[in-house]
N, C-alpha and C positions, 0 to 999 in steps of 0.2 A: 618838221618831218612830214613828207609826204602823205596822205594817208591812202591804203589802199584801195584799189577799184575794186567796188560788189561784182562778182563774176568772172575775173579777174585771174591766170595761174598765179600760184603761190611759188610754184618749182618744185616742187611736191610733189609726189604719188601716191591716189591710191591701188592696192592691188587687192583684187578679190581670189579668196580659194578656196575651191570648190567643197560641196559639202562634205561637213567633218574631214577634213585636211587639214587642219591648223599646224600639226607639226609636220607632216610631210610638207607642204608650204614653207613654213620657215626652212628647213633644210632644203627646201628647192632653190629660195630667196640666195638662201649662202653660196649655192652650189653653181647656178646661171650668172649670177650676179658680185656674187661675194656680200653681200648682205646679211650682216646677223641684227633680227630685233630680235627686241626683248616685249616679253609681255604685258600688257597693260594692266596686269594681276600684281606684276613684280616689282614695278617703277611708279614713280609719281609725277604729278604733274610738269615738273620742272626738268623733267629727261627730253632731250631734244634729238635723240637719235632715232633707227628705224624700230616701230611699234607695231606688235599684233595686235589686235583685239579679238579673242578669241570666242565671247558669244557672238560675233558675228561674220567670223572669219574672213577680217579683213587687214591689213597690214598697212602700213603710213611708211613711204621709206624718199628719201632723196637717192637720185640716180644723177649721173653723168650720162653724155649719150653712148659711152660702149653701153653701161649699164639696161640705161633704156631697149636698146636692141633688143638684148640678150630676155630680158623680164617680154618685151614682146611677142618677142620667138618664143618662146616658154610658153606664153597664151596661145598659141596658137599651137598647141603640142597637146597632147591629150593628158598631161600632166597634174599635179594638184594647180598650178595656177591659170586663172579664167581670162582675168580681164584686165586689165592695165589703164587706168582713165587720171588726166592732169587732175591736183586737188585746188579746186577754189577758193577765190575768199567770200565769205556770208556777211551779211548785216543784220541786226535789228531790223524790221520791217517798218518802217516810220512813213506815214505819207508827206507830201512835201507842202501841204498845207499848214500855217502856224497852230501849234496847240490852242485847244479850244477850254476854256477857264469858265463858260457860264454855263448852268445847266441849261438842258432844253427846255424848252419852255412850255410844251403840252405837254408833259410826264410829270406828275405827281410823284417827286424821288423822298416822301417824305421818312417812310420807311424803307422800302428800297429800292436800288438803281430800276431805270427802266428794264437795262439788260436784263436784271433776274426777275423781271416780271413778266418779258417777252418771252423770255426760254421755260417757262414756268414755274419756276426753279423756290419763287416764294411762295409757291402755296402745296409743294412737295412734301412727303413724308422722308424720301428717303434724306440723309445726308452727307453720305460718303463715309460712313465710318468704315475703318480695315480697310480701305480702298488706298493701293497706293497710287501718288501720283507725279510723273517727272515732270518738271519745266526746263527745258535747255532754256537757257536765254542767257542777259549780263549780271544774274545771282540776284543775291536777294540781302535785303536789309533785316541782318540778325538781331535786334535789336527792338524789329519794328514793334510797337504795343499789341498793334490792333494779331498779330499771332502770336503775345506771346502765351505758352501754355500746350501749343500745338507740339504733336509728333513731326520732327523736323531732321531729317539728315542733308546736308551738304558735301559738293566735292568742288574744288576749280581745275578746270582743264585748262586754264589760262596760264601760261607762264608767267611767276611773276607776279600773279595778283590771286588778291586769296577770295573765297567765295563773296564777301561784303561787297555790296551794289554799290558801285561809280558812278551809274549810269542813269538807273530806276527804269529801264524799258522792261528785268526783269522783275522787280516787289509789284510793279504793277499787273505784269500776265501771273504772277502766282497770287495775289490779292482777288487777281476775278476768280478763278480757277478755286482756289480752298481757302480764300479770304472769311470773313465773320460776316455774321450776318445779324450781328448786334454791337456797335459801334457808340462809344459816351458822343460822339459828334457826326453828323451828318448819315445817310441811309446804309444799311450794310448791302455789301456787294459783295459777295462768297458764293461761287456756285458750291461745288462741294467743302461745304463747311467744316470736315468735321476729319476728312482724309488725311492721310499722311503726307507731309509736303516731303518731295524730293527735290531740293534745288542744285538744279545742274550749272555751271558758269562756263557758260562753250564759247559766251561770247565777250571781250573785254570791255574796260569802264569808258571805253570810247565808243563802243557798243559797235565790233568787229571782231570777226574770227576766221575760221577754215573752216573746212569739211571736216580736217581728220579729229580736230577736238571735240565739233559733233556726234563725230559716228564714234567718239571715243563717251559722250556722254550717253549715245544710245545704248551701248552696250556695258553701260555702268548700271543705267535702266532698267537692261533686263534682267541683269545678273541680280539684281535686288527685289526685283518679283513684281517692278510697276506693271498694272493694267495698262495705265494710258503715260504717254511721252505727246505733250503740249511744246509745240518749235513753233516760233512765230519769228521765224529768222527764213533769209534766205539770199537769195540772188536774180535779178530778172535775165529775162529769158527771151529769144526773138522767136518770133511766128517761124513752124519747123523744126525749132531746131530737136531733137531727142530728149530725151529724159535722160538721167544718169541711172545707166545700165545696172550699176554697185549698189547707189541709195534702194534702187528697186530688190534685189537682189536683199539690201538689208530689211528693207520694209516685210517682206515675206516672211522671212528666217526671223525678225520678231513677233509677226501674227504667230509663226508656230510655235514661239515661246510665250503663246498667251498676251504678248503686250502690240497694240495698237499705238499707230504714231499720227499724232494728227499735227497737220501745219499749214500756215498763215499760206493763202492763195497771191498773196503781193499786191503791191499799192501802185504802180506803174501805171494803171489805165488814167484817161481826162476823158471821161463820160459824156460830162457839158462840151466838149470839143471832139466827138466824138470817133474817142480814142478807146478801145477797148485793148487790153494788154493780154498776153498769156501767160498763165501761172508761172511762179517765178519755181526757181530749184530751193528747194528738190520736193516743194508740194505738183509740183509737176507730175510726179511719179506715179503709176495708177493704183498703188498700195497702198500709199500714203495719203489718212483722208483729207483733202482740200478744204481750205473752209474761206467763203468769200464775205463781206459785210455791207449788214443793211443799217439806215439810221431808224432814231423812232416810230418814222411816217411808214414804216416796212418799205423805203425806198432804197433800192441798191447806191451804197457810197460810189458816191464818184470816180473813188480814186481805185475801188475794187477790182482785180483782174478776172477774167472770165475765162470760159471755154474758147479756146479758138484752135486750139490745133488736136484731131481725133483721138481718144483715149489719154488726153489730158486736160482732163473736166475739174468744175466745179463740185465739191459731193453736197455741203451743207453750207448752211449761213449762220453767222450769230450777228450781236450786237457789236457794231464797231465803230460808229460814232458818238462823239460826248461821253467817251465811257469811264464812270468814276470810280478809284480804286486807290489799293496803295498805293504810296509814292514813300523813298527814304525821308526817315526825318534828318532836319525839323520839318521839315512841309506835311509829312505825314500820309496823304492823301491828294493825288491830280486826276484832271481831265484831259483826255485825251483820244486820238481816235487812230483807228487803221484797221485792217484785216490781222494784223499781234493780236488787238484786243479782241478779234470777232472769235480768235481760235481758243482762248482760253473757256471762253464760256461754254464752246461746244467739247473742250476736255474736260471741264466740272463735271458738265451733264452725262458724260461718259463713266466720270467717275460715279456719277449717283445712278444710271442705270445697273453702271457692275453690279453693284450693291444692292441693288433693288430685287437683280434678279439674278446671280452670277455668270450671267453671260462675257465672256472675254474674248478676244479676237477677233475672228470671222462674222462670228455672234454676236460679237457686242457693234460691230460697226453694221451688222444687218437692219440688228435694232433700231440706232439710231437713223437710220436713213428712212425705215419703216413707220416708224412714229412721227418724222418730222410735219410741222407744220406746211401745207402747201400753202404757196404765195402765189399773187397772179401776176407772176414775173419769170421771162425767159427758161428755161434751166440750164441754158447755157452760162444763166448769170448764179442759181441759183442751188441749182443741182435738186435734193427733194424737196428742200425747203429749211424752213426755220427749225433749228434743232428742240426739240422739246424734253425736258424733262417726267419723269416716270410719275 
């Protein structure tokens, strides 16, 4: 089987409709189009036909090209529907460098990872308790020890496969993110230790997906009252090109539901070859906070993407090389590196702000950018700096 290209049309749509329009939309969908979905309230993951998602008023539908037209022409009418954009395929964010298996070697991980020493995360009070927290990613290893005991919901948007990790790109973004931080073998690595895991599966155990099971796990997110949604998935993106109009659109419309989306800035740059990338989709977005990766040395990864096209920046940094965490058993526990792992840390530390102070959305991402640690590096690489804990 062929596998699909990251950035890639699916043959897909999604459509956006304007605010609070969900059902005039749908009856618009049926009416220009002949399009009936169904609600993402009402079907489960295994429904392959046209979907609303109605906390974020967006819809997933396949068209022919009369179809197309017609959903066009519609956008451009003063109608409930906005916007009309192909839907993508996403990745896991993995850099293409081979996984790295030794600790670093100037970090003292004897108690814990460097990452939760850089973010300050181990000598914090707060812990994330009551804080919820999303991770879209390839699900999670139910099973794993080192959570079990934790407040845990799952869902898969995957057809086909049920939330348990195939993959491990996602046990390890929720092991940094609300992992332990007392482990019987090697350093704990838990930003917010103590928060409610929300495990999203947007992406499959081949670690690929779409947009619309995305925006389908954003809005499972929100309806369930997460602060923070952790996405260290994506797509790269060429110098130019736009952001997506809808991701932007949903990023908004979840800051107003109180939840904040933070996502992986992409691994596409060759730094030593001096290649700097631009944020991949849909951290590209400028509501969406970006987050790029340094190694121990507080040197931007290599493979990090950066700011390069205006109003699609870098906002924060975390830790995202060598970074140790879950992994599905038997292994239990890998290392590994990229801007996935730099994003989960700076979602902990969101999670443990919430908490610290109740700050959410607007607020909570002010926060973070206000407190970050400055670095003496670019901010086109680095945006305010190293995210810090409260």
């Amino acid at each position: 089987m062929t596998e699909p290209v990251a950035g890639e049309p699916t043959g897909r749509y999604l459509v956006l409709l304007e605010d609070d329009a969900v059902d005039a939309g749908a009856r618009e969908l049926n009416r220009v189009a002949g399009i009936r979905a169904l609600s993402t309230r009402d079907v489960g993951p295994d429904h392959t036909g046209p979907l609303i998602m109605p906390e974020l008023g967006v819809a997933v539908v396949s068209a022919d090209g009369a179809q197309l037209h017609a959903l066009a022409g519609a956008a451009a009418g003063a109608g409930p529907i906005s916007i009309v954009e192909p839907e993508r395929v996403v990745y896991a964010l993995e850099p293409a460098a081979p996984l790295v298996e030794e600790p670093p070697r100037t970090a003292d991980e004897t108690t814990f990872t460097w990452g939760l020493q850089a973010v300050g995360a181990s000598t914090s009070a707060a812990t994330g308790e009551g804080i919820r927290i999303a991770v879209l990613d390839t699900g999670l290893d139910l099973q794993h020890p080192d959570l079990a005991g934790r407040t845990l919901v799952s869902r898969s948007f995957i057809q086909g496969e049920e939330v348990q990790d195939g993959h491990g790109h996602g046990t390890h973004c929720i092991g940094t993110s609300c992992g332990p931080r007392q482990v019987t073998d090697g350093p704990g690595y838990g930003v917010a230790y103590r928060a409610e895991i929300y495990a999203g599966k947007v992406l499959s155990n081949r670690g690929s997906g779409a947009d619309g099971g995305i925006l389908a796990g954003i809005d499972w997110a929100i309806t369930n009252g997460c602060a923070v949604v952790s996405m260290s998935l994506g797509a790269p993106t060429r110098p130019g090109q736009p952001f997506s109009q809808i991701y932007e659109r949903v990023a908004t419309r979840a800051l107003a539901s109180g939840t904040l989306i933070v996502a992986a800035a992409g691994n596409d740059s060759s730094r030593s070859d001096g290649l700097i990338a631009p944020l991949s989709h849909p951290a590209n977005c400028p509501s969406i906070l970006a987050v790029g990766a340094i190694d121990v040395h507080v040197a931007m990864a290599d493979f990090s993407c950066g700011t390069v096209d205006h109003g699609c920046g870098v906002d924060l940094v975390g830790p995202g090389v060598d970074v140790h965490s879950a992994w599905p058993m038997p292994q239990r526990t890998r290392r590994i590196s990229g801007t996935s792992m730099a994003t989960p840390h700076v979602a902990g530390v969101a999670g443990l702000v919430a908490q610290a102070t109740g700050a959410r959305a607007y607020e909570l991402w002010a926060r973070l950018v206000q407190t970050a640690k400055r670095l003496p590096l670019p901010s086109t690489d680095v945006g305010s700096g190293l995210v810090q804990a409260p």
